[in-house]
GUKOLZA-732540 format. One record per residue: residue number from 1; residue in one letter; x, y negated, z of N, C-alpha, C in turn. Coordinates in Angstrom, 3 decimals. Atoms other than C-alpha are relative to their C-alpha. Layout:
<atoms>
    nr   rest         nx         ny         nz        cax        cay        caz         cx         cy         cz
   NUM      a          X          Y          Z          X          Y          Z          X          Y          Z
...
</atoms>
This chain:
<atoms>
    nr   rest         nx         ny         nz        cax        cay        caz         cx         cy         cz
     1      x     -1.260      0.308      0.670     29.494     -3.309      9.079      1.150      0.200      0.998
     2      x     -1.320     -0.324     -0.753     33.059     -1.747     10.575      0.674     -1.313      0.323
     3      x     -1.048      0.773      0.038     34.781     -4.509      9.907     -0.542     -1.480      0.819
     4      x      0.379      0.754     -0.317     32.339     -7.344     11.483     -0.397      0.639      1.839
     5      x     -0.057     -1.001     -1.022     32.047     -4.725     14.365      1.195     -0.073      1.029
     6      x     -1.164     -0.100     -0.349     35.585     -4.581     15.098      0.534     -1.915      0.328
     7      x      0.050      1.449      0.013     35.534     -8.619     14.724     -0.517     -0.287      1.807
     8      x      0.802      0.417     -1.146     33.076     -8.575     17.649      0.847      0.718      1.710
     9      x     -0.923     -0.799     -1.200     34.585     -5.770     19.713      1.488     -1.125      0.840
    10      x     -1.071      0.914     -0.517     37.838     -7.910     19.769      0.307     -1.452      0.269
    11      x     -0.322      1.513     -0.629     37.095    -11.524     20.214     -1.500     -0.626      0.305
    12      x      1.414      0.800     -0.001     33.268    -11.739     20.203     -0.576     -0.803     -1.157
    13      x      0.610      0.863      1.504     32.863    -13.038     16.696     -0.586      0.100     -0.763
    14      x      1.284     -0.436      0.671     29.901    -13.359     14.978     -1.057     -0.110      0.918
    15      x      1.237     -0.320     -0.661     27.396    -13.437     17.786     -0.060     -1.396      0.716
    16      x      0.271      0.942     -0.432     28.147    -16.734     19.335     -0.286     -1.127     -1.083
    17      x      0.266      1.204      0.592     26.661    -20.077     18.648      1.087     -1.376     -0.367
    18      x     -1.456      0.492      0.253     29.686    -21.996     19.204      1.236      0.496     -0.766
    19      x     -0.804     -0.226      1.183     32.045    -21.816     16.824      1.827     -0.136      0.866
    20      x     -1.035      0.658      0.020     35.117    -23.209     18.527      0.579      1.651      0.794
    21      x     -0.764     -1.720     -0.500     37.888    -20.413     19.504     -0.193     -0.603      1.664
    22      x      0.283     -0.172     -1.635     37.651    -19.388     23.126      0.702     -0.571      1.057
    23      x     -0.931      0.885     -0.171     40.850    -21.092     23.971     -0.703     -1.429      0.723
    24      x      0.410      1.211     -0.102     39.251    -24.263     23.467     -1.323     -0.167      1.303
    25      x      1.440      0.104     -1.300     35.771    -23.270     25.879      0.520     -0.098      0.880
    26      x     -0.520     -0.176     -1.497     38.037    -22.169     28.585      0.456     -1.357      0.219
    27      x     -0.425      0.959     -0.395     39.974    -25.408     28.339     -0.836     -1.208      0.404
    28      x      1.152      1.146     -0.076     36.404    -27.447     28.104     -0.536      0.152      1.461
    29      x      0.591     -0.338     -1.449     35.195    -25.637     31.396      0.419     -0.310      0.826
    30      x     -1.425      1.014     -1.190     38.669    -26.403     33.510     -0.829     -1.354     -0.118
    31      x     -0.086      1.636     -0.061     38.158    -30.202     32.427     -1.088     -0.093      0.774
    32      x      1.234      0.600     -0.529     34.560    -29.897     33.594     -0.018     -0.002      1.334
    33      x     -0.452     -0.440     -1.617     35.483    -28.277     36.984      0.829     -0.616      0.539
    34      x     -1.376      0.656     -0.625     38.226    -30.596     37.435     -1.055     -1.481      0.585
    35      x      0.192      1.459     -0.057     35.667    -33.618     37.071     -1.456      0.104      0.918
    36      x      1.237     -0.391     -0.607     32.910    -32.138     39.551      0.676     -0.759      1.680
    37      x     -0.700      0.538     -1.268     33.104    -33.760     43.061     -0.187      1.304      0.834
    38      x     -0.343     -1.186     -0.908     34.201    -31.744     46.035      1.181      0.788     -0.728
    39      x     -0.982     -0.877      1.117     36.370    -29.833     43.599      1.735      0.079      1.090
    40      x     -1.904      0.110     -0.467     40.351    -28.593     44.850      0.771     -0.663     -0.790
    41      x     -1.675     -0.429      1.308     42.189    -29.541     41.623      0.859     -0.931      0.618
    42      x     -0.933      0.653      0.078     43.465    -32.574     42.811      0.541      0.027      1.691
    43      x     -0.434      0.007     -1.244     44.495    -31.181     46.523      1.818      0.434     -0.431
    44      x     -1.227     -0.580     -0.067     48.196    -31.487     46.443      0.813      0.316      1.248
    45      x     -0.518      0.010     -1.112     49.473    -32.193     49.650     -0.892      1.137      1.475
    46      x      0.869     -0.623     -1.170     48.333    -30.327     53.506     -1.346     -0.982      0.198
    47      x      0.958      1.367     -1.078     46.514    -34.114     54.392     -1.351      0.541     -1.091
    48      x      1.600      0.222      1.192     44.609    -33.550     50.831     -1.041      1.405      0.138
    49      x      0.768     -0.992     -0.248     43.673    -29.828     51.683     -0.506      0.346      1.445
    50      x      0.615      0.369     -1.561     42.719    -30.743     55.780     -1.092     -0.567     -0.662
    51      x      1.313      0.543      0.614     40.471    -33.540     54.267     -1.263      0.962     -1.025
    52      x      1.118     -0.197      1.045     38.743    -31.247     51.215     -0.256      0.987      1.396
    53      x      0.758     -0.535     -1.147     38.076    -28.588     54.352     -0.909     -0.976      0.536
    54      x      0.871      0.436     -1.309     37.102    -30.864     56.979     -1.282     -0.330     -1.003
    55      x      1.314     -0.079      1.016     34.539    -32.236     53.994     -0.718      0.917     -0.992
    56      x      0.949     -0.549      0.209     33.517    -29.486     53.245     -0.846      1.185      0.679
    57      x      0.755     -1.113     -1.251     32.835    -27.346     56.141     -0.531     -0.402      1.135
    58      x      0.724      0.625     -0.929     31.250    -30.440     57.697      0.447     -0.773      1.328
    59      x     -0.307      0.534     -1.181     33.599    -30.791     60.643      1.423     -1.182     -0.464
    60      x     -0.814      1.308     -0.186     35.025    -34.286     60.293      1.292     -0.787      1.730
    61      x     -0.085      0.037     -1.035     36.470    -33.776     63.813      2.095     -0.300     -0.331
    62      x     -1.488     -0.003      0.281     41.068    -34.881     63.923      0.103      1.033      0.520
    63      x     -0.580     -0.664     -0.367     43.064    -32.415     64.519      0.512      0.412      1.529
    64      x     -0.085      0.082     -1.010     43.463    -31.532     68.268      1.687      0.930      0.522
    65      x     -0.986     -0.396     -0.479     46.736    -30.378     70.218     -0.473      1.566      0.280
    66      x      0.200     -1.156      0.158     46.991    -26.535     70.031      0.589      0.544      1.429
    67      x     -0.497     -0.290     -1.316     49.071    -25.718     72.935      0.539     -1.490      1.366
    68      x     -0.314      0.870     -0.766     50.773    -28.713     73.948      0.161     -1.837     -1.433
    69      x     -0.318      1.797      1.074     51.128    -32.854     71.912      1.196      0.419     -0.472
    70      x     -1.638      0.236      0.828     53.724    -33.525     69.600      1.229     -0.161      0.957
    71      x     -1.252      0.873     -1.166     55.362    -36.023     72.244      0.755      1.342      0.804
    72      x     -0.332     -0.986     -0.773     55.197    -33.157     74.696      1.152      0.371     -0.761
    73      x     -0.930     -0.738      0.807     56.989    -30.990     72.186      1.459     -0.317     -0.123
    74      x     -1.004      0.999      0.476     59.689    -33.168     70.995      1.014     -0.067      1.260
    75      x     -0.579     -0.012     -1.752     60.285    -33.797     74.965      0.554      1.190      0.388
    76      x     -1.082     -1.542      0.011     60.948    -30.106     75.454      1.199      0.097     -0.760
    77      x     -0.966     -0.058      0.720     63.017    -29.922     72.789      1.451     -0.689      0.234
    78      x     -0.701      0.445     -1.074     65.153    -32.394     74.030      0.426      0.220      1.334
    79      x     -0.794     -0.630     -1.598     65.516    -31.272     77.707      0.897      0.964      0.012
    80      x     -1.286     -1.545      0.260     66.827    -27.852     75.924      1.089     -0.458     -0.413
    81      x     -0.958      0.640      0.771     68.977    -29.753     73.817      1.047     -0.513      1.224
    82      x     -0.664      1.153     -1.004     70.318    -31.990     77.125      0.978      1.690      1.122
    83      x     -0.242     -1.444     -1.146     70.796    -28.261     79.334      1.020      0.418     -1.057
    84      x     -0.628     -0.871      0.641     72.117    -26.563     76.641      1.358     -0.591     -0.325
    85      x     -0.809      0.893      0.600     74.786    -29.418     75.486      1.081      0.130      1.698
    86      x     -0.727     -0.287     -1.253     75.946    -29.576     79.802      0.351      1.172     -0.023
    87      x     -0.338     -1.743     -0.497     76.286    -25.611     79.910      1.141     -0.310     -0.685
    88      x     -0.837     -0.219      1.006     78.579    -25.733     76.784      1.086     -1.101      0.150
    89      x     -1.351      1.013     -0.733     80.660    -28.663     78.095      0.826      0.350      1.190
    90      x     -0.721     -1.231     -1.198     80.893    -26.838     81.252      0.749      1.299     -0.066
    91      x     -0.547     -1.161      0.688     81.933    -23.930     79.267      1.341     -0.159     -0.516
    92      x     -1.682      0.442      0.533     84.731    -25.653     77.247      0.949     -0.546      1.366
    93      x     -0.948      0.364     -0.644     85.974    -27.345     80.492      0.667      1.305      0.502
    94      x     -0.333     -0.981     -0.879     86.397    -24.226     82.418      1.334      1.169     -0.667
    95      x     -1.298     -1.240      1.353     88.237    -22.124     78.984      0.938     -1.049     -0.182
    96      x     -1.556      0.573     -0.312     90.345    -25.207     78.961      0.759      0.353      0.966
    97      x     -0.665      0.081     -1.254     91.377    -25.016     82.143      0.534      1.836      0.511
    98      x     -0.367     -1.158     -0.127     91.851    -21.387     82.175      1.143      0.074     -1.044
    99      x     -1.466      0.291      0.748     94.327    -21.652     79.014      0.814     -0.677      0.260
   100      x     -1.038      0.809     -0.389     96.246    -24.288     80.605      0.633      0.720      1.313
   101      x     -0.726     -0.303     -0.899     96.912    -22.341     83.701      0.689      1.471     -0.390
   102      x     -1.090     -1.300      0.671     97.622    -18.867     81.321      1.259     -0.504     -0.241
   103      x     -1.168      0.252      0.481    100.122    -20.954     80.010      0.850     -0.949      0.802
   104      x     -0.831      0.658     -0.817    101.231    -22.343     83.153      0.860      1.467      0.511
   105      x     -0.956     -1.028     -0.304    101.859    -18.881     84.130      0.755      0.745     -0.953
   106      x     -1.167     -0.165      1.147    103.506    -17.969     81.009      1.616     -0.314      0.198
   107      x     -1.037      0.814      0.276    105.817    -20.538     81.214      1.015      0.357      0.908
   108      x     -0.317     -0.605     -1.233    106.449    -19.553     84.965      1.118      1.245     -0.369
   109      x     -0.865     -1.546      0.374    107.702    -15.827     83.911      1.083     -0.135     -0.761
   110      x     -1.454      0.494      0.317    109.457    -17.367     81.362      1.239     -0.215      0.215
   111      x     -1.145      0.824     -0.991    111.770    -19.420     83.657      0.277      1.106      0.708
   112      x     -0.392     -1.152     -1.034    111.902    -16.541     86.168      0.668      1.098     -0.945
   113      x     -0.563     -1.073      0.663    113.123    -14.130     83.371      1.415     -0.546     -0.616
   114      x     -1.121      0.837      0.424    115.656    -16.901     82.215      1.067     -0.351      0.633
   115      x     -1.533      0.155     -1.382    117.490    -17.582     85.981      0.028      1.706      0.229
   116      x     -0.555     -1.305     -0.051    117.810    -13.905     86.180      0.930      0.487     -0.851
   117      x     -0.668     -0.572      0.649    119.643    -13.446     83.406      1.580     -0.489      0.103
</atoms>
């Protein structure tokens, strides 16, 4: 039959035992996979997908310092912060002090162009 043919071709109908549309299996299978232990579904966060690794690839071991500790880190960061903050203070004093004496000699030429006249 064409027409029970064409039924099957396009959704599989007629040959299964289950009746319910396919929709509904797929959505029955998720739920089942959701409710299996070990499972990802409910990894939302990094802590929740560290933990489903570490349990499941056995190594229960914390996390170890890669190059250097946090503290460390943090500490660097800061020292740059402390260097970098003196340079740039040292920087503004020095361009102050260079605009105050342009415009000491400004002022200078000024006056000297003013008793000449």
């Amino acid at each position: 039959d064409p027409e029970k043919r064409q039924a099957y071709d396009a959704h599989g109908a007629g040959w299964a035992l289950d009746r319910r549309p396919a929709h509904e299996k797929a959505r029955a299978a998720d739920r089942h996979w959701r409710t299996k232990p070990g499972n990802a579904a409910n990894n939302a966060t990094w802590e929740d997908w560290e933990r489903w690794h570490a349990a499941r690839d056995g190594n229960a071991m914390p996390q170890q310092p890669v190059f250097m500790s946090n503290t460390h880190f943090v500490a660097l960061i800061l020292a740059v912060i402390a260097i970098g903050s003196a340079m740039q203070a040292s920087r503004a004093g020095e361009s102050a002090a260079h605009v105050v004496e342009q415009r000491g000699l400004q002022e200078l030429a000024i006056n000297e162009a003013l008793r000449r006249q």
